[in-house]
Residue, then its C-alpha position, 0 to 999 in steps of 0.5 A: x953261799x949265803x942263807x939268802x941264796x937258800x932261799x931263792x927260788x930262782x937261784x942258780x943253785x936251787x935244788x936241781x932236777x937234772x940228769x947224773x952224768x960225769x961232772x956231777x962226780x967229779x965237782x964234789x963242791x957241787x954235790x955237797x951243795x946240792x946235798x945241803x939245799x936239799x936237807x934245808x928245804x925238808x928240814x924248813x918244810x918240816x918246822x913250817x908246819x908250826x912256824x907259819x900261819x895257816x896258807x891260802x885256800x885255793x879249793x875255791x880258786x879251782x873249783x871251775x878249772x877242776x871241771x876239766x881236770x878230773x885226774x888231778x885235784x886241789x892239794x895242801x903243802x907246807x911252804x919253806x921257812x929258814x931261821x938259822x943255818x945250824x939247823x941244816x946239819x940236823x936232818x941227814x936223811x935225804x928222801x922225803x917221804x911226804x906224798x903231798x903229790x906233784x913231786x920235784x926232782x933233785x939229785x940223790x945222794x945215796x948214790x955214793x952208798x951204793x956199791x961201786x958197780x952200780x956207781x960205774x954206769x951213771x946213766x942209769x941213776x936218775x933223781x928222786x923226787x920231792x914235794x912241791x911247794x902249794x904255790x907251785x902245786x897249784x900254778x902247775x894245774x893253772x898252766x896245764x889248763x892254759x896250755x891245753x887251750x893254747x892261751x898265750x903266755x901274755x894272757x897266762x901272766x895277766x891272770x896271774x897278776x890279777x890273781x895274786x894281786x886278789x890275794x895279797x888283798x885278802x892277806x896272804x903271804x908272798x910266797x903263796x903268791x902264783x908262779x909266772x909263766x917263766x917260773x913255771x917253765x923253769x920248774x917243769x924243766x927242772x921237774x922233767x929233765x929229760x931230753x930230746x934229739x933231734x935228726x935230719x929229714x926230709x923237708x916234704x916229709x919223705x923220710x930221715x936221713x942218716x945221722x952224720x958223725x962229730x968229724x964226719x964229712x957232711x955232703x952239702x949236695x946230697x938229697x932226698x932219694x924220695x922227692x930229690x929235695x936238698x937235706x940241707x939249706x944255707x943261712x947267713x953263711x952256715x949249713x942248716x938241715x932243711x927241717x928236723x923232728x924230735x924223738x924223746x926217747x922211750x928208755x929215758x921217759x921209762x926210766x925218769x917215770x918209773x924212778x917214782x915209787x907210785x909209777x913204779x907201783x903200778x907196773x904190778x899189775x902186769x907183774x900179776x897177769x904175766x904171773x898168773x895167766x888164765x886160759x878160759x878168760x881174756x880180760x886184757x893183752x896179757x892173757x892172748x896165745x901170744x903173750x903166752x908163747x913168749x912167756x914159754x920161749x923165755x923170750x918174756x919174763x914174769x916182772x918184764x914190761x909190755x908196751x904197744x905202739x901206735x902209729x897213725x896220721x893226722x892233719x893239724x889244720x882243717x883248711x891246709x893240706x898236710x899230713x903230721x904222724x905222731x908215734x904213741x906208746x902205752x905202757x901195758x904193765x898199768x891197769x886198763x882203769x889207769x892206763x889210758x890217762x893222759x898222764x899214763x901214755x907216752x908219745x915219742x915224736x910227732x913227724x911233721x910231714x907235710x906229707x905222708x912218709x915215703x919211708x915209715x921205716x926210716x923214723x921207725x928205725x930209731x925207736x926200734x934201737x932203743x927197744x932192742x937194747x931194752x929188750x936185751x938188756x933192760x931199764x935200768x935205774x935206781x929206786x929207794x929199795x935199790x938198782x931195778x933192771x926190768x927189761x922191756x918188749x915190744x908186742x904189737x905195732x899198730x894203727x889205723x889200716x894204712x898205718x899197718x900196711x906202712x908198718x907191715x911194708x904191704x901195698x896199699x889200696x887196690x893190692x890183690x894180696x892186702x889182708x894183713x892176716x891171710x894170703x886171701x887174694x883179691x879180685x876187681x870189681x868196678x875198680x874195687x878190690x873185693x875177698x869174697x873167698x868163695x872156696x874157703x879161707x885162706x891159709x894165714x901169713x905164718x911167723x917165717x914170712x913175716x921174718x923175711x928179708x925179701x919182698x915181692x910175693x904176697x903183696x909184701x913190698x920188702x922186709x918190715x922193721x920188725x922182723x928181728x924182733x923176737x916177740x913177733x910170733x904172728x900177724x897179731x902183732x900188727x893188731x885190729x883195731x876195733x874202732x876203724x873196723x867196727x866204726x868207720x868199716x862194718x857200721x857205715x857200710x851197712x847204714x849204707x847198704x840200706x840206702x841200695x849202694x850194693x843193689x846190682x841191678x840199680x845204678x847210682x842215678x836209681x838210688x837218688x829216689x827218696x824216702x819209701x820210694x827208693x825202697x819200695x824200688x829195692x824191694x821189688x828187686x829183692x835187694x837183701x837189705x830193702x826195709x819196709x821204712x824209709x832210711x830217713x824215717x830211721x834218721x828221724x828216730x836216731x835223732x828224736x832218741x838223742x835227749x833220752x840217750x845218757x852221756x855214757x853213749x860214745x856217739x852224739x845221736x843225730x842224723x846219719x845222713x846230714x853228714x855220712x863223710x863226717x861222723x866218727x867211729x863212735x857214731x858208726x858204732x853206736x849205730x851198729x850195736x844199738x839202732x840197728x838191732x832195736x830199729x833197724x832189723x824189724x823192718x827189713x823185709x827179708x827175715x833171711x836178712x834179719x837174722x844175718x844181721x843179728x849174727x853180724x851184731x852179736x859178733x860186733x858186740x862181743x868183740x866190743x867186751x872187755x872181758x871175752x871167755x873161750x865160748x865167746x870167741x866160738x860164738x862169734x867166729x860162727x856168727x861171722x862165718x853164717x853172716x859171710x856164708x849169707x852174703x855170698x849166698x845174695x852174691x850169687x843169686x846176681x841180688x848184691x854186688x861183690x863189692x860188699x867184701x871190702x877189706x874191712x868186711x874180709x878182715x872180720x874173719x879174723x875177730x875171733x883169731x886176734x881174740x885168741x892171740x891178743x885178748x880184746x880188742x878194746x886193750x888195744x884199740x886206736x881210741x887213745x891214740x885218737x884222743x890224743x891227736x885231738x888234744x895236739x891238733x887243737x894246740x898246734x897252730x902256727x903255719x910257718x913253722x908248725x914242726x918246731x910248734x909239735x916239738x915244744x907242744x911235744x916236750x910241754x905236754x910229757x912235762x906237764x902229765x909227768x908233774x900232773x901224772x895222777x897224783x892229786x894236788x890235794x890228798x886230805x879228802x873232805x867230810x863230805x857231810x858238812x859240805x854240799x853233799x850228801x853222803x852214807x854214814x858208812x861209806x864216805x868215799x861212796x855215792x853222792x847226792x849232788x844238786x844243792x840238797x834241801x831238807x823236807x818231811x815224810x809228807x812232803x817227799x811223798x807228795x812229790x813223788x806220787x804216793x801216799x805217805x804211809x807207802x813211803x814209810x813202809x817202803x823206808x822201814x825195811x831198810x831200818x829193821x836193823x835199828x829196830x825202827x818200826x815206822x816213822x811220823x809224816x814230819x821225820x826230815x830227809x835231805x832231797x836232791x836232784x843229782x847222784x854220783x856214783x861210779x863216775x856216772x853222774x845220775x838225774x831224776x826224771x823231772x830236771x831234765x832240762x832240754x839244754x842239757x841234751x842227754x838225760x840220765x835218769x833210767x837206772x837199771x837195777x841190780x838184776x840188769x833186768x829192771x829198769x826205773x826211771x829216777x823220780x828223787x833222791x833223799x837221805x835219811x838219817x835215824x840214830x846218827x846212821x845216813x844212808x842214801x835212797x832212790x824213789x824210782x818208777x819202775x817201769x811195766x809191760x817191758x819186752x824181750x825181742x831181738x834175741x832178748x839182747x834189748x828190750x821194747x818199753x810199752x810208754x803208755x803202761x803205768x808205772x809202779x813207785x817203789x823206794x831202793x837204797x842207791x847201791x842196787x842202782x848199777x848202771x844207766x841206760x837209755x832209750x830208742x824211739x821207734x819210726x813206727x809207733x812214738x809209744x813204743x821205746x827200746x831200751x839199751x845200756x852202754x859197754x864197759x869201757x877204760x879206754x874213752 
């Protein structure tokens, strides 16, 4: 071995990534190599600070790709130089403790130093990481970006070649230059060794059949029980299984992630809630009766780690029929602020259908394995303080409500018994099955019958998989999701409601009358939802509200009924907690319906928060069960048909008990889940063989979130007051004004915002008194801009609104969440070297409370009053309704908390 080889980056001996196994031990030849690679590569990196000359700047380069990739930014690292190899023996510490970002891996040699019982299981030893070259820290962000929007490698090694090439013209050095496509697979497979494997199923995607043994007879005749399909196929004279899926393995993919000390370190958070459990607050999963009861059953630890599973179906391609299941696991140990990245989720397999699986239970099966034995006996794997053994459990299952009914092996669709919570039975009505309980609700499904090992009664087909799991304590487990059940189930059945769908005494040929006519027809028959507008009326104030609707609205805002079978959840959603209670309820003709709405919205609302207290949960039980109680109430008078109380209508009963078992329903939505098969259903694209496209998109994407994670590329922040940006003196890391900040005096600000100087300066002075400044002259310069960044929410003022843009976030609500202002400039202000950073705004006057004091009504024609506020006491955005009837008058509202978007 040769200096030159030390310094190629594609040798064969270049410092590797791979798992420990046996070998590694035995060819002590190889480990001493390994070992002087590595003390050459950070004894190099370490003189290169002061043999090189100053490396490329890329922070130009990726301005525009930064826009897609919030998580991750630009880094400084220093790249490799050697000059003798006498230098290696000099540095005989093995870590690195440089945090440049984007680690790569090596094999650790402090290993050997580790007691003997600790060296004895290997397996449970992984490689430590390094920083990666700049070269190599940038072309990773650069592939990502390719990747994701499944650019081909040949466009991929164009660009590069035109980039470098751009460099070298600028006068960079070679090893600056950007890695090609092959490189940069060859880095991330040593940067992510873990591995996949592969099992035999069904080529229609029934199920999976056994694994056959090394030595074991393999029966080339045998079939699908399912469908009768043959599990093997004959090529060139070789038996092939007919199709195959991939699982990475979670215990590999924890084991590999947690090894870092930063992934270690976010698991603390779980450490804390587990520690530290409240009883009167529910912020997270942690803080439910049913973490609770494990932790007092010893079945749970206070350093363990929770995770939640989700699976749920999805079709790749929008004119092919096929049905592909990803299963999808969140680690609940990390803050809900970090925890629903891209970067912080874990998928396990994608199963690649084409249809859906007759037996979930068979693909589960494998994952369940390995949760078991990490459950029983823990991960275990080595950190710079040691051997870590953390044990990890199970606490919910989920998905989507066929997904759960698969998980729970209920039957599905017209069962009698489908609530997934209560032994509720179900009636038919005109070929739907409808819970309206008249006599009570049911008694729920208890833990022993969620344990069992028979079928048959209650709509439980079999016993499910879980059932030998310890830490399914209740039919919790199985979770609610918020977005199905609040979205696609309560908010689009009472936008449908509202056009006469539950009129007993109008058919479906009635319901075709438009606009005023069909309600005039609905009032007449006392139908409890008739409005005294049309629901076209209402479609035209959503849409015309759109423009003055920030981005922080979930929901696009434009007509309901253009297209009711293909809005999202989040359009529902946003229908049912903010139109409806603003626009919607005024108009209904009945005031017994006003306030049964009401009830049902405050239930929706609550359960949407992210942090829910003991009478919160009260509050919403009372105000499911007087809107139910109404319901049945219109039943019964032959004025609604039964068949309101579908499954989703039955299943709200149960908001408040999952929000005592499992805190809010927002730790545990589908949401990410949903996020994520967008991501894989725009990268996947070949139909001949979409399966192998899943495995290597699968494989691809975990590498790319493990070198991308949330480290940043660059960690040196910039002063943000020599740049485009303005900034308060104290408080660099704070609010930001955007937008290409202009200098004017006193005079002029105060001519553009409205007002007369003097006000202005008499506005600014209080903020001064500290620096015993008194007033200001009219040609004192302040810095204007048009832009604000603060909290992630990015803030305009009232006059760039521009109608491209669609959305205008430009009505600010002020510290009391009772003052709302809508932004007329942003200007800094510096007096004795001290910045600080203010908002001219236009309060708003003649605002109302109504509906309950949840939203409140804007008179537009009343005039505003122009005052000036330090930015800090701006808190949030918020947006504004339009009302059918009167274009003057505004409702406004203002967006939840969310984590998990």
């Amino acid at each position: 071995m040769n200096i030159k080889d030390l310094l190629n980056n594609d040798s064969e001996t270049r410092t590797s990534g791979h798992m420990l196994d046996d070998s590694f031990f035995v060819k002590r030849s190889n480990r001493i190599e390994d070992r002087i690679i590595a003390q050459a590569c950070e004894k190099f990196n370490n003189r290169n600070k002061v043999a090189t000359t100053a490396p490329m700047d890329f922070d130009k380069f990726l301005a525009a790709g930064n826009s897609n990739h919030n998580e991750a930014e630009s880094m400084d690292t220093d790249d490799v130089q050697v000059e003798s190899v006498e230098e290696i023996n000099e540095n005989i510490d093995y870590m690195s403790d440089n945090d440049y970002g984007y680690s790569r891996v090596r094999n650790p040699d402090r290993v050997y130093n580790a007691p003997v019982d600790h060296v004895t299981d290997y397996e449970h030893f992984v490689p430590t990481h390094v920083s990666n070259s700049r070269a190599q820290a940038v072309s990773l962000e650069l592939f990502s970006m390719f990747f994701e929007n499944n650019v081909s490698r040949e466009v991929y090694d164009k660009c590069i070649k035109i980039v470098n090439k751009y460099m070298a013209e600028l006068g960079s050095t070679k090893v600056d230059s950007l890695l090609s496509y092959y490189r940069v697979d060859i880095l991330l497979k040593e940067e992510y060794p873990v591995k996949s494997v592969a099992y035999d199923m069904c080529i229609n995607g029934c199920c999976r059949f056994s694994t056959v043994e090394e030595g074991d007879f393999i029966d080339e005749d045998e079939t699908c029980p399912h469908c009768g399909e043959d599990r093997y196929k004959v090529e060139r004279a070789s038996v092939k299984p007919a199709q195959t899926f991939q699982i990475v393995p979670l215990s590999e993919q924890l084991r590999f992630e947690l090894a870092h000390p930063e992934e270690w370190a976010k698991m603390a958070y779980g450490t804390r809630c587990l520690a530290g459990r409240r009883e009167d607050v529910r912020e997270d999963i942690f803080d439910g009766d049913a973490v609770g009861r494990l932790l007092d059953r010893g079945v749970v630890g206070q350093d363990d780690i929770l995770v939640s599973m989700f699976v749920d179906q999805f079709n790749p391609f929008k004119n092919a029929k096929m049905a592909s299941s990803v299963i999808h696991v969140i680690n609940l140990n990390i803050d809900p602020k970090e925890r629903y990245k891209a970067g912080n989720m874990i998928q396990l397999a994608i199963i690649p259908g084409p249809n859906h699986p007759k037996d979930i239970a068979s693909f589960l099966e494998l994952v369940l394995d390995d949760l078991r034995n990490l459950g029983a006996n823990g991960l275990q794997f080595q950190t710079d303080s040691g051997l870590v053994i953390a044990k990890v459990h199970l606490v919910m299952a989920t998905g989507d409500t066929p997904a759960v009914s698969d998980l729970m092996n209920l039957a599905h669709h017209n069962a009698h018994h489908r609530c997934r919570a209560c032994f509720s039975y179900g009636a038919r009505d005109s070929s739907t099955t409808c819970i309206v309980e008249r006599d009570g609700p049911s008694l729920l499904r208890t833990e022993e019958s969620l344990h069992q090992s028979v079928g048959g009664m209650y709509g439980v087909k079999g016993p499910n998989i879980f059932k030998d799991l310890p830490t399914m304590t209740s039919t919790a487990f199985f979770g609610l999701d918020e977005m199905h059940l609040l979205g696609h189930g309560t908010g689009q059945q009472l936008y449908v409601a509202l056009g006469g769908k539950f009129c007993p005494t109008i058919n479906d040929g009635g319901r075709n009358a438009h606009g005023i006519h069909l309600q005039d027809r609905l009032k007449h028959h006392r139908y409890p939802f008739a409005l005294d507008v049309s629901l076209e009326d209402i479609d035209k104030a959503i849409c015309a509200s759109r423009a003055d609707i920030p981005a922080d609205f979930t929901g696009t805002w434009r007509s309901l009924k253009e297209s009711n079978g293909k809005r999202k959840a989040v359009d529902w959603i946003d229908f049912l907690l903010f139109v409806v209670p603003t626009i919607v309820v005024d108009h209904f003709v009945f005031d017994r319906t006003k306030a049964a709405v009401m009830k049902l919205v405050t239930a929706c609302r609550i359960a949407q928060q992210w942090r829910i207290t003991a009478a919160n949960i009260q509050e919403a039980e009372e105000a499911i069960g007087r809107c139910h109680a109404f319901l049945r109430c219109e039943i019964e008078e032959k004025r609604l048909k039964p068949t309101v109380f579908v499954t989703n209508q039955h299943m709200l009963v149960h908001l408040s008990y999952m929000m005592r078992e499992m805190g809010p329903l927002r730790a545990y939505s589908c949401r990410p889940i949903e996020r994520t098969i967008g991501v894989y259903s725009a990268a996947i694209k070949s139909r001949k063989k979409p399966g192998k496209n899943m495995e290597n998109l699968l494989l691809g994407k975990a590498a790319i979130h493990h070198c991308l994670g949330c480290r940043p590329v660059i960690c040196a922040t910039n002063d943000r007051r020599t740049s485009n940006f303005e900034v308060a003196s104290n408080d660099v890391a704070g609010p930001q004004l955007w937008s290409r900040p202009t200098r004017s005096s006193l005079a002029e600000l105060a001519a553009a915002i409205g007002i007369e100087c003097q006000d202005l300066v008499r506005s600014l002075v209080p903020f001064w008194a500290r620096e015993g400044i008194v007033s200001f002259e009219e040609n004192d310069e302040v810095v204007c801009a048009n832009k604000m960044w603060k909290d992630s929410v990015v803030y305009r003022v009232r006059s760039s609104v521009d109608s491209r843009h669609g959305r205008a976030n430009n009505l600010a609500v002020l510290d009391d969440a009772r003052e709302y202002r809508f932004i007329l400039k942003f200007f800094s202000q510096t007096v004795n070297r001290v910045t600080r950073l203010f908002a001219a705004i236009d309060c708003l006057s003649d605002v109302q409370r109504v509906n309950q004091d949840l939203f409140p009504a804007w008179d537009s024609l009343a005039p505003g009053v122009v005052k000036v506020v330090d930015v800090k006491s701006i808190k949030g955005i918020a947006g504004l309704v339009h009302d059918p009837n009167d274009e003057a008058i505004w409702h406004i509202i203002w967006p939840l908390l969310k984590y998990n978007q």
